[in-house]
C-alpha positions as a LaTeX table, in Angstrom:
\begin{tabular}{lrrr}
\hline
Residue & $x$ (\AA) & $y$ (\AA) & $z$ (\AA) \\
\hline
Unk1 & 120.82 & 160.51 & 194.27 \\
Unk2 & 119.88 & 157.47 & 195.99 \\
Unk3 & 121.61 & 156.07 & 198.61 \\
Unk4 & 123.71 & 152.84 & 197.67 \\
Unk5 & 124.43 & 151.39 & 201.49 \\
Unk6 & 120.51 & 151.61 & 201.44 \\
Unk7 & 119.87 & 150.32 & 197.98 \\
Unk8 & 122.67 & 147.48 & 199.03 \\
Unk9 & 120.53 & 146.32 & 201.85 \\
Unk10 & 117.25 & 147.20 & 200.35 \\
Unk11 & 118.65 & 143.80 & 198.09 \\
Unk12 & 120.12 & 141.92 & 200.57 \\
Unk13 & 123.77 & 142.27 & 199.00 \\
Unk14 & 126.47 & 143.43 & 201.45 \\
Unk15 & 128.57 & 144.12 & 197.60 \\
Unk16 & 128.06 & 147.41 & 196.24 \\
Unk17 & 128.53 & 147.39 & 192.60 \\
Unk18 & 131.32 & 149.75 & 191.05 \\
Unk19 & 128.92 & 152.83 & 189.98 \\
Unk20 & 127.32 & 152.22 & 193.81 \\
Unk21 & 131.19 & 152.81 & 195.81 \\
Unk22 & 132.10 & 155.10 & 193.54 \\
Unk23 & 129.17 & 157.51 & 194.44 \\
Unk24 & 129.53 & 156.44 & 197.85 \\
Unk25 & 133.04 & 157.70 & 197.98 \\
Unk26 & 132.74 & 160.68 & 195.84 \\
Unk27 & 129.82 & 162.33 & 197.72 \\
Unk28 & 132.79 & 161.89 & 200.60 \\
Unk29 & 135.10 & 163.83 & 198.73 \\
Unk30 & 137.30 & 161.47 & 197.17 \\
Unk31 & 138.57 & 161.63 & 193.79 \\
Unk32 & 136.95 & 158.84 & 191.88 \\
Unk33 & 136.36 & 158.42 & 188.62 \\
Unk34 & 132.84 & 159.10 & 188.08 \\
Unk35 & 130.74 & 156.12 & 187.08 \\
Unk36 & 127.05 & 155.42 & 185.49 \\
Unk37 & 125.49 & 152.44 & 185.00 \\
Unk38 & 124.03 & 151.50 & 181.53 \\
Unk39 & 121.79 & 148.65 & 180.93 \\
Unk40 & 121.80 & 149.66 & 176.61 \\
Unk41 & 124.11 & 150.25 & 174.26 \\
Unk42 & 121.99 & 153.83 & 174.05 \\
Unk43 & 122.57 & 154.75 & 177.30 \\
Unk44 & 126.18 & 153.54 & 177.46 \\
Unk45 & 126.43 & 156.00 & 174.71 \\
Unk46 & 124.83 & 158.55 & 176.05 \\
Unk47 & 126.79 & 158.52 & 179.40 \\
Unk48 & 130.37 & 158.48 & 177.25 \\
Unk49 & 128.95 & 161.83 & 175.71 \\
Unk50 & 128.46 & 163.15 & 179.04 \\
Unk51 & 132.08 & 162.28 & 180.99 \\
Unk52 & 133.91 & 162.60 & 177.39 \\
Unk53 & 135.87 & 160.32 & 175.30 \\
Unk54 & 138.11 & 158.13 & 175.39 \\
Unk55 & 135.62 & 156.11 & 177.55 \\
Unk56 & 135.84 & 152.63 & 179.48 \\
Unk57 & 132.83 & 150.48 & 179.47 \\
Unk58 & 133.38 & 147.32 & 182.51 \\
Unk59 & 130.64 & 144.78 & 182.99 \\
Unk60 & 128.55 & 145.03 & 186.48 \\
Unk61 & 127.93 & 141.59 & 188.30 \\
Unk62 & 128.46 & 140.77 & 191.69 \\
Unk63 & 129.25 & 137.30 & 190.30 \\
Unk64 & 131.99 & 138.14 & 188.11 \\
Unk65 & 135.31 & 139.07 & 190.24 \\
Unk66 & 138.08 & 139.30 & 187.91 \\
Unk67 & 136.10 & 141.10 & 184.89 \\
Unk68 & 138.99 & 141.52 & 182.37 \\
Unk69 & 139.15 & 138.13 & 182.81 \\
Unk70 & 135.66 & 137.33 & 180.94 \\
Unk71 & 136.14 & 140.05 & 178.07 \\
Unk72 & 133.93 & 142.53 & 180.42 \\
Unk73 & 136.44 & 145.53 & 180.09 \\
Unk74 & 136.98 & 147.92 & 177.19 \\
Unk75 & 139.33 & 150.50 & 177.25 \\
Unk76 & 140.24 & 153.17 & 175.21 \\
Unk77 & 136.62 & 153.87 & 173.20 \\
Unk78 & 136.85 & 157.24 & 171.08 \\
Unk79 & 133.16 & 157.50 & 170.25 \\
Unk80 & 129.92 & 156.70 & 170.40 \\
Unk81 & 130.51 & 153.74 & 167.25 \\
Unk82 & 133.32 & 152.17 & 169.51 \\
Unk83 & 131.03 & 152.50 & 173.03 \\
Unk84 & 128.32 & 150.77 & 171.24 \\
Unk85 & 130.52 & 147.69 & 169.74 \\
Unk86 & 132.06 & 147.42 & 172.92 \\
Unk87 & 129.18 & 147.21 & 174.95 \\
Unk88 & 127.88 & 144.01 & 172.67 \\
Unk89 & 130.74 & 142.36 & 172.76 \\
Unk90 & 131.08 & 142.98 & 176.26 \\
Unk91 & 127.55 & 141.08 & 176.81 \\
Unk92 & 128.43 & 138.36 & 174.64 \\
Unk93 & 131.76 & 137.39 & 176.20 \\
Unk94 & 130.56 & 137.68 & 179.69 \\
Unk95 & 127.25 & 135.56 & 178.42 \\
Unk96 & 129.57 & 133.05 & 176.70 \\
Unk97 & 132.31 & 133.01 & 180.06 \\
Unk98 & 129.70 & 132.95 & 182.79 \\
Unk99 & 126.39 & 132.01 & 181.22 \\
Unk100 & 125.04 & 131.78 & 184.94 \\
Unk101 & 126.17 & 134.97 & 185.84 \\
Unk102 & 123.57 & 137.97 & 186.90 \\
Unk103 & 124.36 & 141.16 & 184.50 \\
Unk104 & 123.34 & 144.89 & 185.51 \\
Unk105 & 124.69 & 146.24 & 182.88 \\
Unk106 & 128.04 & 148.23 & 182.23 \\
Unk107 & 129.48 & 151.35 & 184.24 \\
Unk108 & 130.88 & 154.07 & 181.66 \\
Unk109 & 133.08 & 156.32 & 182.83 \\
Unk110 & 136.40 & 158.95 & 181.19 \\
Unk111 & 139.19 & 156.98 & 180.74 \\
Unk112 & 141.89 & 158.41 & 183.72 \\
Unk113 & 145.41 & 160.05 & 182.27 \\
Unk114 & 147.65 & 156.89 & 183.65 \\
Unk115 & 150.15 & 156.99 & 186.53 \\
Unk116 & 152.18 & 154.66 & 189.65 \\
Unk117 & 149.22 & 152.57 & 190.31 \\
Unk118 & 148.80 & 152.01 & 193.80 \\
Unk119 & 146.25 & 150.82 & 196.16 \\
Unk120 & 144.59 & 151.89 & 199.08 \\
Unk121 & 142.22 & 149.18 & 200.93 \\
Unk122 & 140.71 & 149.11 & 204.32 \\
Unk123 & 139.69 & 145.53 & 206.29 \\
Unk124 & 137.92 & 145.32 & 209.43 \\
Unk125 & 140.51 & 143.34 & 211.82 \\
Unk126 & 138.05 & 141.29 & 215.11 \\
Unk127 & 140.60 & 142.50 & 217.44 \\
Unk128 & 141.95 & 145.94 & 215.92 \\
Unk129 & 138.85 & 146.89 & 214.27 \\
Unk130 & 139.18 & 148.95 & 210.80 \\
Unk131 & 142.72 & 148.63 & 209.01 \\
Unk132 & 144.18 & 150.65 & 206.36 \\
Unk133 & 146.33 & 149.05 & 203.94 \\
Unk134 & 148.86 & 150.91 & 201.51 \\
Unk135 & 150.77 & 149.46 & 198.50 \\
Unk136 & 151.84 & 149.66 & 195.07 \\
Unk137 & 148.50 & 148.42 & 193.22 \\
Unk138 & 147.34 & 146.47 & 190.05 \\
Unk139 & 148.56 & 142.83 & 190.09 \\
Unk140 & 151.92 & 144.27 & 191.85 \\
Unk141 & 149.68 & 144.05 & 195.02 \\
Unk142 & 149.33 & 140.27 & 194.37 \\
Unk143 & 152.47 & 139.46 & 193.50 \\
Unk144 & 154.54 & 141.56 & 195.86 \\
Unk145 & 152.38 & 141.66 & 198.61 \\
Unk146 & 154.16 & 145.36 & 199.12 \\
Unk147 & 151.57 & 146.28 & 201.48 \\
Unk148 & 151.74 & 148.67 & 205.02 \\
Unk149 & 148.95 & 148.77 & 207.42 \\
Unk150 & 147.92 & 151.60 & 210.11 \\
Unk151 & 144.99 & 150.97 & 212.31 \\
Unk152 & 142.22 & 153.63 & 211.88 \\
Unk153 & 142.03 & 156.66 & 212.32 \\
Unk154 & 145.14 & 157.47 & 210.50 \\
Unk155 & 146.69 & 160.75 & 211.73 \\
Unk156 & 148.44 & 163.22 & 208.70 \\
Unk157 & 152.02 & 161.66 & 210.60 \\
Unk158 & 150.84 & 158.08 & 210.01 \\
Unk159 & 149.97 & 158.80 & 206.29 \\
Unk160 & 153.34 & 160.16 & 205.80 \\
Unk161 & 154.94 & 156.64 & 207.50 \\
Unk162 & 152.80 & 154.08 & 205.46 \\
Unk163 & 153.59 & 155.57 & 202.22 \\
Unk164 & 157.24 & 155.67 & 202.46 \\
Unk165 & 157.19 & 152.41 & 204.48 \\
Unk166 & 156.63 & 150.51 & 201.35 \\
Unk167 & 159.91 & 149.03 & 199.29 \\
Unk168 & 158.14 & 150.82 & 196.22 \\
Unk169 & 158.34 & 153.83 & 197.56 \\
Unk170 & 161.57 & 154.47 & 195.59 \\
Unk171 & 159.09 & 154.05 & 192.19 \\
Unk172 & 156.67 & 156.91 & 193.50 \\
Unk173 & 159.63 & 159.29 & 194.02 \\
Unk174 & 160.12 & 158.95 & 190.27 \\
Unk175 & 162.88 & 156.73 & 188.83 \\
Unk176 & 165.05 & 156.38 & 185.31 \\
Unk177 & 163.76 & 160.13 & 184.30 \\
Unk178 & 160.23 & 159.33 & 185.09 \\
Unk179 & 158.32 & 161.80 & 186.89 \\
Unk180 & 157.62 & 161.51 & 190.91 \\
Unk181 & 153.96 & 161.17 & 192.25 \\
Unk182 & 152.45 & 163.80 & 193.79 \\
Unk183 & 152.70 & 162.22 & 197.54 \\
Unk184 & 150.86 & 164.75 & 199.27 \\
Unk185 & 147.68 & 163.83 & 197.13 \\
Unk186 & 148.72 & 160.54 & 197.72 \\
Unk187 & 148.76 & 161.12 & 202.00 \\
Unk188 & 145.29 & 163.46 & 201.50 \\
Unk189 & 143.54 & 160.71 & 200.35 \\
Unk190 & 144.75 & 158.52 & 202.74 \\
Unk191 & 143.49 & 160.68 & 205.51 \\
Unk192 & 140.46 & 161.00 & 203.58 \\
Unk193 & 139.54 & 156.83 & 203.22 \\
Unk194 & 140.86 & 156.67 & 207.01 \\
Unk195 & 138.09 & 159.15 & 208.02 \\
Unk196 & 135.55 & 157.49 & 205.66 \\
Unk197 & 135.85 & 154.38 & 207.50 \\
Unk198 & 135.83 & 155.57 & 210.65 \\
Unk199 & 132.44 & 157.45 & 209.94 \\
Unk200 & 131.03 & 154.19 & 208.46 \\
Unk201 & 131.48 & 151.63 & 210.77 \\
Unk202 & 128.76 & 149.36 & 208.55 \\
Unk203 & 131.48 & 148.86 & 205.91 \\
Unk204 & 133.37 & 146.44 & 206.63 \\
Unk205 & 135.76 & 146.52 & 203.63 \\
Unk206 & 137.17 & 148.82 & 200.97 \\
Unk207 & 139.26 & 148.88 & 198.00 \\
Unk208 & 140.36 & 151.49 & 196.10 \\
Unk209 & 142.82 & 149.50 & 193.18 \\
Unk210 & 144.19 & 150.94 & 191.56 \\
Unk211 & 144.58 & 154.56 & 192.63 \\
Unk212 & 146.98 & 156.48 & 189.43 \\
Unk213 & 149.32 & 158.51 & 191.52 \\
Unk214 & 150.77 & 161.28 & 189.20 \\
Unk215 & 152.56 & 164.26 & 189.03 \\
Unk216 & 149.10 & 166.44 & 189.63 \\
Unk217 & 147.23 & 164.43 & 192.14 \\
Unk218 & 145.83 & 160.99 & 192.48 \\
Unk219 & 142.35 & 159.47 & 191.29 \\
Unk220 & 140.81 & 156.10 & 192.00 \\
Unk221 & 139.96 & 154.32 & 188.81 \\
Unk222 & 138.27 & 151.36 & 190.85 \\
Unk223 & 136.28 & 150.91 & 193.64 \\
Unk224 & 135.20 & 148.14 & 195.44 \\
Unk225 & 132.71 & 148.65 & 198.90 \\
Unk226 & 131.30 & 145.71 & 200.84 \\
Unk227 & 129.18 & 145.87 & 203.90 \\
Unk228 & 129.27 & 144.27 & 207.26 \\
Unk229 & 126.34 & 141.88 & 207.43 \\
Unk230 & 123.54 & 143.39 & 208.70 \\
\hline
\end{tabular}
């Protein structure tokens, strides 16, 4: 496997695409949801028969922030029929949204058993230097702004405090008969993006949004790296 912070700067982009963080991050041992990148229908195909159905297909540009905004996500694909529709219409909308817009191709990836999405982001602060930031993810994150913050490197104690620090907290105990997340996934791979960052000081952000926190663990079904400039 190549390296992506090399590959990054071997383009001059400080972004990492989705396919890039997510191998980053797994070869750290965090649980991601593996990603490949296909630039065909054939080989988005062939990478759904590899993870397993039902597979997502989401566009790769580093122009294109909000990609379920331009038609560049499918969800939900049972086979290799669906993964190849979806992966034209993908190009088409995102052609007809953002006709300027550089294209990669898709990531594929196994669509994740849902759960309390959450997110887990680091920024690099001038004074403080690497932040962690915990919250209840998707567009709660946006709208809430639910979010605690530890400076790195997070101690097993500090994980415990940020999660339950949040006013969500009550929704990842489990509420109305639904089931509790598993918080001591949840504090693991807090530990586990505090230690990343502090052993990767060239990163100068990271967002992992959302993260499903369930009943048997938690797994990152986005990823989003970008690099201090060089």
């Amino acid at each position: 496997m190549s390296d992506p912070i090399a590959a990054a700067r071997a383009d001059g982009r400080t972004l990492l695409t989705e396919v890039e963080s997510k191998q980053l991050l797994h070869d750290a041992g965090i649980t991601v949801t593996q990603a490949r990148l296909a630039t065909s229908a054939d080989e988005a195909v062939a990478a759904a028969e590899e993870f397993g159905y039902p597979a997502v297909l989401k566009v790769v540009s580093g122009d294109i922030a909000h990609k379920s905004d331009v038609g560049g996500v499918e969800l939900g694909l049972g086979d290799g029929d669906a993964v190849r529709a979806a992966y034209d219409r993908i190009m088409a909308a995102v052609k007809a949204a953002e006709p300027d817009a550089h294209v990669g191709g898709v990531s594929v990836q196994q669509m994740a058993d849902p759960g309390v999405e959450v997110i887990i982001g680091m920024t690099t602060d001038p004074q403080f230097g690497p932040v962690l930031a915990f919250g209840l993810g998707g567009i709660m994150v946006e709208v809430l702004k639910d979010v605690a913050f530890r400076i790195v490197p997070l101690e097993p104690r500090d994980a415990g405090q940020i999660v339950r620090e949040i006013k969500g907290y009550p929704v990842l105990e489990g509420v109305r008969g639904q089931p509790g997340a598993d918080i001591d996934a949840l504090e693991s791979m807090i530990l586990e993006v505090s230690a990343f960052a502090e052993a990767h000081p060239e990163i100068a952000e990271l967002d992992l949004n959302p993260v499903f926190a369930r009943p048997d663990g938690a797994i990152a079904v986005d990823a989003r790296v970008v690099l201090a400039e060089a």
